[in-house]
DSSP file (Angstrom, degrees, kcal/mol; ACC not computed):
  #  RESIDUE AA STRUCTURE BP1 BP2  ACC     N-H-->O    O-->H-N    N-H-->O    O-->H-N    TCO  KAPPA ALPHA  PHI   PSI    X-CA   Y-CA   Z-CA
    1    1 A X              0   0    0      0, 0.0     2,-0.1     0, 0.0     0, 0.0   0.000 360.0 360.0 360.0 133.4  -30.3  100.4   39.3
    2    2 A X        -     0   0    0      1,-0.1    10,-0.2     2,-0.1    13,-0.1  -0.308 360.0-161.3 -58.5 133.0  -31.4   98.3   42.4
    3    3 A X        +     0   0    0     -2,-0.1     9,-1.1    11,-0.1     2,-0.3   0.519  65.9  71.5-103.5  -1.9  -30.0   99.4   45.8
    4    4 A X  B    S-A   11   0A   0      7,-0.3     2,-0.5    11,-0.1     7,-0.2  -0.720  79.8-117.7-105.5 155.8  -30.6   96.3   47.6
    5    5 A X     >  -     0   0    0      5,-2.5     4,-1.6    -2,-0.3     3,-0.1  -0.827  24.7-144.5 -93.7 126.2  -29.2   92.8   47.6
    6    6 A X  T  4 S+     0   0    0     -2,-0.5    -1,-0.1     1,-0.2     5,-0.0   0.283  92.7  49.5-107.6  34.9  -31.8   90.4   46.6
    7    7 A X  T  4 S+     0   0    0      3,-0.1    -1,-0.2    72,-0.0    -2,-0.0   0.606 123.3  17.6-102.9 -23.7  -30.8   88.0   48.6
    8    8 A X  T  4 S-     0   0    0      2,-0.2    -2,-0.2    -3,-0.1     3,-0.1   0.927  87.5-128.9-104.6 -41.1  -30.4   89.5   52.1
    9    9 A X     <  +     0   0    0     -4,-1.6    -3,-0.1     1,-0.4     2,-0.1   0.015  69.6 116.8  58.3   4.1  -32.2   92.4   51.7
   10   10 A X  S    S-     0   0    0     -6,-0.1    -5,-2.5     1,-0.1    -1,-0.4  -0.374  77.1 -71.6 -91.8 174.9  -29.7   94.8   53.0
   11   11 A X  E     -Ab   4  78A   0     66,-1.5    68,-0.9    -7,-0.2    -7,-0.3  -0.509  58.5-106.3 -68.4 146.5  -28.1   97.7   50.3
   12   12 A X  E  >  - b   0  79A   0     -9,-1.1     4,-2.5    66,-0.2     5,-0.3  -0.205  26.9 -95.1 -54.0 158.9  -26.1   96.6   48.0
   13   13 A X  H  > S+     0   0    0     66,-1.2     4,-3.3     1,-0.2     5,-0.3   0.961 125.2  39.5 -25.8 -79.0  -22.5   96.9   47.6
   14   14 A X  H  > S+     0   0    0      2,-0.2     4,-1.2     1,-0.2    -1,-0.2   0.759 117.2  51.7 -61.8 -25.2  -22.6  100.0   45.3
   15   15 A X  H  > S+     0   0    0     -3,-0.3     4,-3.3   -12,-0.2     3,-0.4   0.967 107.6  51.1 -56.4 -65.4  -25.6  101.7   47.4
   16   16 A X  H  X S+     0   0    0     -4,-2.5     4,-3.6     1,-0.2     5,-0.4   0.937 115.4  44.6 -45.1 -62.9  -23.6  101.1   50.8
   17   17 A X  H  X S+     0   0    0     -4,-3.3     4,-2.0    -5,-0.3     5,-0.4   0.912 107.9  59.4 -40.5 -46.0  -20.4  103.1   48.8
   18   18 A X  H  X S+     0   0    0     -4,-1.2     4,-5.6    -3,-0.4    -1,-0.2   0.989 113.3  33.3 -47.1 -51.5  -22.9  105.5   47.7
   19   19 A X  H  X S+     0   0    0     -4,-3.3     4,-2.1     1,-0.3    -1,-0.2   0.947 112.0  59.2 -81.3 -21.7  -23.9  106.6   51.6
   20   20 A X  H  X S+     0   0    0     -4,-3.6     4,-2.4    -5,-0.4    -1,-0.3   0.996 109.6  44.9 -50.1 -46.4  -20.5  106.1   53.3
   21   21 A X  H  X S+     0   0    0     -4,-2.0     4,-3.1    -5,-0.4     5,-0.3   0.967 114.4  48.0 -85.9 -45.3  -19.2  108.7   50.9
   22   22 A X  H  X S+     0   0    0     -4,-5.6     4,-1.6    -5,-0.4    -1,-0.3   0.978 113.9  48.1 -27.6 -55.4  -22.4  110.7   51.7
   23   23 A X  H >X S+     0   0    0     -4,-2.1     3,-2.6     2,-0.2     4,-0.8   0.972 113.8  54.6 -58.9 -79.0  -21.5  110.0   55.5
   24   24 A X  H >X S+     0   0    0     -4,-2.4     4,-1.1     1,-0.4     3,-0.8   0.688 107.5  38.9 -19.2 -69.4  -18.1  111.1   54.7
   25   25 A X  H 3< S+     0   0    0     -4,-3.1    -1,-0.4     1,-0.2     4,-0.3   0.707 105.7  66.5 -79.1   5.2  -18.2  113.9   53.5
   26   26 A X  H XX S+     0   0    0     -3,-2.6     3,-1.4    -4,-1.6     4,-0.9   0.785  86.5  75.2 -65.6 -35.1  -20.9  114.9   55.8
   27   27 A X  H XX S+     0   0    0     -4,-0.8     4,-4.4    -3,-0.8     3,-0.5   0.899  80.2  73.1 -50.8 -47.3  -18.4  114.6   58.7
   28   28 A X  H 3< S+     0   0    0     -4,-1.1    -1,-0.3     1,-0.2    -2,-0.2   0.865 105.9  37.4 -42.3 -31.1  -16.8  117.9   57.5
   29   29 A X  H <4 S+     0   0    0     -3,-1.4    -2,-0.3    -4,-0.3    -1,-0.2   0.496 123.1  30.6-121.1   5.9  -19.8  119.6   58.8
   30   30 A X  H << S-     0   0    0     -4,-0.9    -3,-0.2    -3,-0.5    -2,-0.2   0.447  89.0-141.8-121.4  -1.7  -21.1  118.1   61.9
   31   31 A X     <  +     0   0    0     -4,-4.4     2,-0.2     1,-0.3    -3,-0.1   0.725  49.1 132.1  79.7  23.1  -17.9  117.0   63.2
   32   32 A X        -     0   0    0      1,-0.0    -1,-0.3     0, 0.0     2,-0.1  -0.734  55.7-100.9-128.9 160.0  -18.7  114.1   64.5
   33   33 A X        -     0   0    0     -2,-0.2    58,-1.3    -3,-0.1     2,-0.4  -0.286  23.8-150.3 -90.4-178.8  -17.2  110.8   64.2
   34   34 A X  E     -E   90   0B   0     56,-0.2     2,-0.4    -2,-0.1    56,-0.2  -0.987   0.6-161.5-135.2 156.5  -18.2  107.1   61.9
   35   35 A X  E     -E   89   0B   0     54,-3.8    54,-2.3    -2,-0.4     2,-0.3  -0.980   9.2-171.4-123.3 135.4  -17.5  103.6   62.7
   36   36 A X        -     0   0    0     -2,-0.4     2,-0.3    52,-0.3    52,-0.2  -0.738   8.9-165.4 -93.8 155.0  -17.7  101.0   59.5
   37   37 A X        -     0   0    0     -2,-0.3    50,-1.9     2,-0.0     2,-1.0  -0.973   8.3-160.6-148.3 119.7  -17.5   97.3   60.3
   38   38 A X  B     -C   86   0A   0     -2,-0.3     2,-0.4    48,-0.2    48,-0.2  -0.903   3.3-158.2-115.5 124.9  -16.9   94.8   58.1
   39   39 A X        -     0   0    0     46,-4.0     2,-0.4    -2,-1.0    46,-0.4  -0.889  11.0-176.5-104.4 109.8  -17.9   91.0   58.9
   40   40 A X        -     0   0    0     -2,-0.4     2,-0.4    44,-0.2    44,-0.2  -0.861  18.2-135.7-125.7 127.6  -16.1   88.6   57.0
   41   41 A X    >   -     0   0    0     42,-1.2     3,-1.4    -2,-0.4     2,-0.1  -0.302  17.8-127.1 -38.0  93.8  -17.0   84.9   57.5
   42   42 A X  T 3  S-     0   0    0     -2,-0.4    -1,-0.1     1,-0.3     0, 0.0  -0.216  80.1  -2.8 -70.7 158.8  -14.5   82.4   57.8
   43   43 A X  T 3> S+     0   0    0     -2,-0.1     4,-0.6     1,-0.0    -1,-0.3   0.776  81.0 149.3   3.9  63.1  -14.3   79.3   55.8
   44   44 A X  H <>  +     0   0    0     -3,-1.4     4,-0.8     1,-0.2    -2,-0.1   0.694  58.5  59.5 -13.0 -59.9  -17.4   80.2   54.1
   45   45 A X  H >> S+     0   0    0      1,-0.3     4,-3.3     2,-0.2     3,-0.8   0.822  97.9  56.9 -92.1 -22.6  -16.7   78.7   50.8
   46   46 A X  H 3> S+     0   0    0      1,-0.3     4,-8.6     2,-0.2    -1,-0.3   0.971 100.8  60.7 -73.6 -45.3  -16.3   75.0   52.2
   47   47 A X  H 3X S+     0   0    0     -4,-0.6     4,-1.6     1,-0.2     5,-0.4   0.819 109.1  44.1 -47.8 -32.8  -19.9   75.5   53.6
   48   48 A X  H <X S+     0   0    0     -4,-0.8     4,-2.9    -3,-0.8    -2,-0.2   0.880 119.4  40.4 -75.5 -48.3  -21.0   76.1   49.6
   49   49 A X  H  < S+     0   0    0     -4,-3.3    -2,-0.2     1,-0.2    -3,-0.2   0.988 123.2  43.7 -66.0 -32.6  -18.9   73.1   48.3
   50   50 A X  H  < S+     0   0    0     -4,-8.6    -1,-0.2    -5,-0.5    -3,-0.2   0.943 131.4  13.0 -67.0 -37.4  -20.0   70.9   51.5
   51   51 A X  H  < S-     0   0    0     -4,-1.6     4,-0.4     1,-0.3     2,-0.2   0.546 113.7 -81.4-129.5 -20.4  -23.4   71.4   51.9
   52   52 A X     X  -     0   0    0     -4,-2.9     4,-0.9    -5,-0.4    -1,-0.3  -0.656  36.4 -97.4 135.6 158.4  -25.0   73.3   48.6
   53   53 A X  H  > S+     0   0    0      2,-0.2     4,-3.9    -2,-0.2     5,-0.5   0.740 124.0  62.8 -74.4 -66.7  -25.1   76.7   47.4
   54   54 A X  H  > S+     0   0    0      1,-0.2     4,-1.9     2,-0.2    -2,-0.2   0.926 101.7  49.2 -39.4 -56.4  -28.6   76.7   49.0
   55   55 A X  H  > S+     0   0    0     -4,-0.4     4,-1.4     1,-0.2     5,-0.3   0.994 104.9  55.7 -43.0 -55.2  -27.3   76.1   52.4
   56   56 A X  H >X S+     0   0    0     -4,-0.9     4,-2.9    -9,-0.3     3,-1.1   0.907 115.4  41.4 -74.3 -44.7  -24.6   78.9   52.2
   57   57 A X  H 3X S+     0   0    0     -4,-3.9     4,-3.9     1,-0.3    -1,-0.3   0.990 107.6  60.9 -53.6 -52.7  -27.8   81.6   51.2
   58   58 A X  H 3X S+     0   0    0     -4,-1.9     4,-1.6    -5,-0.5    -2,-0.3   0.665 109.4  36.8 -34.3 -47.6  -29.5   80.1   53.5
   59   59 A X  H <X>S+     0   0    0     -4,-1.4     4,-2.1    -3,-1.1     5,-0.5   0.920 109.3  61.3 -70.9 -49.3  -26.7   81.2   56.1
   60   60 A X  H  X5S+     0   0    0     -4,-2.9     4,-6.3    -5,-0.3     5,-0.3   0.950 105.1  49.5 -42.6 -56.2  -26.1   84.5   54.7
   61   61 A X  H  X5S+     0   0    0     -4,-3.9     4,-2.5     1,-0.2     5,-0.3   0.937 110.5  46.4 -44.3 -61.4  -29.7   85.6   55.3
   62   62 A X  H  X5S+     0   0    0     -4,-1.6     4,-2.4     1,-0.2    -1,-0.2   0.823 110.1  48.6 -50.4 -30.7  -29.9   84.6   58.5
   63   63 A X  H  X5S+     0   0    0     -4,-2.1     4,-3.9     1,-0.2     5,-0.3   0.947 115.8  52.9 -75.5 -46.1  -26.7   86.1   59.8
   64   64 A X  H  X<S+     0   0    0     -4,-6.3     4,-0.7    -5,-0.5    -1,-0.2   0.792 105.5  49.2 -77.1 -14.3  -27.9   89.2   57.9
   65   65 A X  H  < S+     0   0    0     -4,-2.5    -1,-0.2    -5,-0.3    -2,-0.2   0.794 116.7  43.0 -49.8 -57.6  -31.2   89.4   59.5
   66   66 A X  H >X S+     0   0    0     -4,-2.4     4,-1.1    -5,-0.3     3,-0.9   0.971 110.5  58.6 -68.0 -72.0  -29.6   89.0   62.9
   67   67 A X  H >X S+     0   0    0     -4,-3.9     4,-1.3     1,-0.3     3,-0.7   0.784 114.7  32.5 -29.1 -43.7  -26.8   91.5   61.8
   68   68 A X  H 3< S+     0   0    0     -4,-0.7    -1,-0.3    -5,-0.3    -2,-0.1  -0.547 101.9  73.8-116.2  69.7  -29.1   94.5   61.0
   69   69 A X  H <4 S+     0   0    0     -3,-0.9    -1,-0.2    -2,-0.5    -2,-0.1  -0.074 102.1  52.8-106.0 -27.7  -31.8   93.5   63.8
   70   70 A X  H << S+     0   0    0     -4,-1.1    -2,-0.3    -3,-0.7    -3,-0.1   0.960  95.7  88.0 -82.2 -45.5  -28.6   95.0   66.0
   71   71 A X  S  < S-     0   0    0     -4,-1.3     2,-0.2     1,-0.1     6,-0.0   0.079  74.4-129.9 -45.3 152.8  -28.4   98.2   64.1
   72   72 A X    >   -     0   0    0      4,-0.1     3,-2.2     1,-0.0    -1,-0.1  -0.745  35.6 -88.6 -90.3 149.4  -30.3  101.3   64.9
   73   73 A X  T 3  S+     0   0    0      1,-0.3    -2,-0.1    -2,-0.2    -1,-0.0   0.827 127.3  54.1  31.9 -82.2  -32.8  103.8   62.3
   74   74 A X  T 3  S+     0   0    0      2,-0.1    -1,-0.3    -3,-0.0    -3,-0.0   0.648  91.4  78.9 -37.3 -39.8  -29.6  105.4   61.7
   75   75 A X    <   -     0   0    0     -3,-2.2     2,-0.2    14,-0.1    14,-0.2   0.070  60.2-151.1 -72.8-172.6  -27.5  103.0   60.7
   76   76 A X  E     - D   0  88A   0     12,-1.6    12,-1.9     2,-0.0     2,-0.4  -0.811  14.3-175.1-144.9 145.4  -27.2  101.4   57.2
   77   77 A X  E     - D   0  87A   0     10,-0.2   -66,-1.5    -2,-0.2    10,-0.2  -0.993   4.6-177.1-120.6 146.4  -25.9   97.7   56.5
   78   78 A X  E     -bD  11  86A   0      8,-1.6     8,-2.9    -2,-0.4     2,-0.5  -0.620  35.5-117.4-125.0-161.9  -25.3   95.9   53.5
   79   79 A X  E     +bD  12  85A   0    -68,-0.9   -66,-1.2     6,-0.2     6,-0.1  -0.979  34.4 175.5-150.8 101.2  -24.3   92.9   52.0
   80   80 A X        -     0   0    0      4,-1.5     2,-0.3    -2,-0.5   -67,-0.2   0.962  57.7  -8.8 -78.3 -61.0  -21.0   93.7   50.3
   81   81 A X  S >  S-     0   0    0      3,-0.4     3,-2.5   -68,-0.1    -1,-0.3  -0.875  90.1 -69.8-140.0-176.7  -19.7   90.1   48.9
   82   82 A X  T 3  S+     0   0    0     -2,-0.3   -22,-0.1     1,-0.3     3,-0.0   0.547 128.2  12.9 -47.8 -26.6  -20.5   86.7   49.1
   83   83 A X  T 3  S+     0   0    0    -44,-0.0   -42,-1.2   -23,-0.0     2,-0.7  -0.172 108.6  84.8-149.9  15.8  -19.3   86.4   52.7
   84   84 A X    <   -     0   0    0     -3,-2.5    -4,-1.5   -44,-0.2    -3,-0.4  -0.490  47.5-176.0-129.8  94.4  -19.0   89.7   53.9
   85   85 A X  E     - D   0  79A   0     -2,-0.7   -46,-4.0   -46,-0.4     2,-0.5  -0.484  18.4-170.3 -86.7 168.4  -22.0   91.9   55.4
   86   86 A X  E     +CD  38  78A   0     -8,-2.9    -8,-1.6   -48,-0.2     2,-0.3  -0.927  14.2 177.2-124.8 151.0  -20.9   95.5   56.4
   87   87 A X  E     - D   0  77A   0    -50,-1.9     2,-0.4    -2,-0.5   -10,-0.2  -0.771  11.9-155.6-162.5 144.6  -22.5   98.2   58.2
   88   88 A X  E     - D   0  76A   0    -12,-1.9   -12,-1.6    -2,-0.3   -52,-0.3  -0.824  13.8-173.9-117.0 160.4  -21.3  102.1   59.3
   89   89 A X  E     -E   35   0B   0    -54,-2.3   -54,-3.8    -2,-0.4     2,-0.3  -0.836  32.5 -94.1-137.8 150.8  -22.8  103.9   62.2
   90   90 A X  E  >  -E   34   0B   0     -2,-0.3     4,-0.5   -56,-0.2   -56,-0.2  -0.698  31.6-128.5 -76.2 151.4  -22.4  107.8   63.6
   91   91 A X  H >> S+     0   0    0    -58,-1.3     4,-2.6    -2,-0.3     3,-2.5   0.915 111.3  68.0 -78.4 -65.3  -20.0  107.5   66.0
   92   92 A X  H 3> S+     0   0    0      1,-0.3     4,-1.6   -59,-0.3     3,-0.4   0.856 101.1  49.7  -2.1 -71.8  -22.8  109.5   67.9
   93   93 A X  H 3> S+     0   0    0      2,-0.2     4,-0.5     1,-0.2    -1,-0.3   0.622 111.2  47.3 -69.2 -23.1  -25.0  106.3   67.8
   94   94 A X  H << S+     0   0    0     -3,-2.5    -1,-0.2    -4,-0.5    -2,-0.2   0.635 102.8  58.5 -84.1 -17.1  -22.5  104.1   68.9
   95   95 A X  H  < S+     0   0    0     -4,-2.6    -2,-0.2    -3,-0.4    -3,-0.2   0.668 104.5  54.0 -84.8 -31.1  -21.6  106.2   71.5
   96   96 A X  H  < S+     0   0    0     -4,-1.6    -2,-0.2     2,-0.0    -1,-0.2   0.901  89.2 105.8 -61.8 -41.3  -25.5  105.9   72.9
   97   97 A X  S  < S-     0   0    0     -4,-0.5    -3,-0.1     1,-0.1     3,-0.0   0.230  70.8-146.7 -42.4 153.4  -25.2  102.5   72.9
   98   98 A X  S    S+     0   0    0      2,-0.1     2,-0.3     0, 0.0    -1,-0.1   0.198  81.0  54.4-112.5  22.2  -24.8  100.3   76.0
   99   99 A X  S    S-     0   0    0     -5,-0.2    -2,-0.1     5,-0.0     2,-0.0  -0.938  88.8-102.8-139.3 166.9  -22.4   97.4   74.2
  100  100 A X        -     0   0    0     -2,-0.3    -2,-0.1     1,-0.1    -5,-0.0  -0.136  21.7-125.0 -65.0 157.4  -19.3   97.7   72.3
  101  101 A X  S >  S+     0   0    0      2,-0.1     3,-1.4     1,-0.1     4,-0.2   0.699 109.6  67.5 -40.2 -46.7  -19.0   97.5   68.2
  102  102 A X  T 3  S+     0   0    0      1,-0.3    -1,-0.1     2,-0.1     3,-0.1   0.418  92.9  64.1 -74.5   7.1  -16.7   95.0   68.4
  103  103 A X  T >> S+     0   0    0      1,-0.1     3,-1.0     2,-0.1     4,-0.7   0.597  74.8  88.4 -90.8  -6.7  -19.4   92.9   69.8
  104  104 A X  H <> S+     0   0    0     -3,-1.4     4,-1.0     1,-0.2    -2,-0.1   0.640  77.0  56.7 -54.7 -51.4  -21.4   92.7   67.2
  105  105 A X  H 34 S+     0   0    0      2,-0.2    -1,-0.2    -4,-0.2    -2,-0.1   0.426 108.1  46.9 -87.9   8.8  -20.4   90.1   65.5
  106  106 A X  H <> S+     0   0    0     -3,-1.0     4,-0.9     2,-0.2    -2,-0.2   0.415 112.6  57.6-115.0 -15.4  -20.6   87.4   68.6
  107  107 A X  H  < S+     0   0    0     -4,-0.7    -2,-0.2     2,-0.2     4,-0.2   0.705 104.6  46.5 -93.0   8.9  -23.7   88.8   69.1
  108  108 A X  T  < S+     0   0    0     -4,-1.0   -41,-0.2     2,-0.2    -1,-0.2   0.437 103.6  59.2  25.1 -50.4  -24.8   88.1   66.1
  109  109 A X  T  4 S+     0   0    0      1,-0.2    -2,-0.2   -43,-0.1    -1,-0.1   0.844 117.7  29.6-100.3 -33.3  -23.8   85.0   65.9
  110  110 A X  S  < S+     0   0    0     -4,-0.9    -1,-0.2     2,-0.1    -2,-0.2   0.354  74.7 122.9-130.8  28.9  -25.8   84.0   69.0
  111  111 A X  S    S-     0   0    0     -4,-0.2     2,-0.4     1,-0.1    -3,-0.1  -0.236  72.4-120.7 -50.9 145.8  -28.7   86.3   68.8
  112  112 A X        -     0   0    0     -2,-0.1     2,-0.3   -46,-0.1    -1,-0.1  -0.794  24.0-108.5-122.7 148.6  -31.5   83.3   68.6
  113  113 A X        -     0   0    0     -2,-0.4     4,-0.1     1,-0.1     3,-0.1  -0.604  25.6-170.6 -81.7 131.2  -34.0   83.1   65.3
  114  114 A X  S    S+     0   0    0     -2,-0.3     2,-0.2     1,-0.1    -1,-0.1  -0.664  72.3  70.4-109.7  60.5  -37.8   84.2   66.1
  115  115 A X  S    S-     0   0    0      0, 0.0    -1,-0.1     0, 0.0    -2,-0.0  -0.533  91.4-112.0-162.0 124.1  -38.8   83.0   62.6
  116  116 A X              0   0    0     -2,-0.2    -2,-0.1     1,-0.1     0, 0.0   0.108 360.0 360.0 -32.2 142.5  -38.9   79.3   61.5
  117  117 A X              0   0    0     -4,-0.1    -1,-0.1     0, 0.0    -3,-0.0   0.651 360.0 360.0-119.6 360.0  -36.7   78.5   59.4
């Protein structure tokens, strides 16, 4: 079974469950904390019916390119449903960090493309 989405490239849904629950239970023994984040895009679906299905990948990718350009090694993100990427972090790793989680998704959003589109 494929662990990747083959349209963003990030794990699939059922990969990402796979390694949380990894992650989880892992926690029992280091004792450390995890952060999950779930991004879900609002009014998404109007973007399909207005503009094309093809636009609306079009967006997904990018947003999901930018999303996991912000992630670390460490991290994992996926691309959960149609309008929702995800991604969990050690608490550790977030804690290294010099920005917030809850920033993520505004930077994200205006994080600037280095690749033509």
């Amino acid at each position: 079974m494929a662990s990747y989405d083959p349209l963003t490239g990030l794990f699939n849904r059922e990969h990402f469950n796979t390694l949380l629950e990894r992650q989880l239970a892992s926690l029992e023994f280091t004792q450390s904390g995890l952060a999950v984040l779930f991004l879900d895009l609002d009014d998404f679906k109007p973007i399909n019916d207005s503009f094309g299905h093809a636009s609306g990948d079009e967006l997904l990718v990018e947003i999901s390119r930018r999303f996991k350009r912000l992630m670390r090694a460490n991290d994992f993100t996926a691309h959960s449903t149609s309008s929702r990427p995800s991604t969990c972090a050690p608490m550790k790793s977030l804690a290294s960090r010099p920005w917030h989680a809850g920033t993520i998704p505004s930077r994200a959003y205006s994080a600037r493309s280095t690749s033509s589109m």
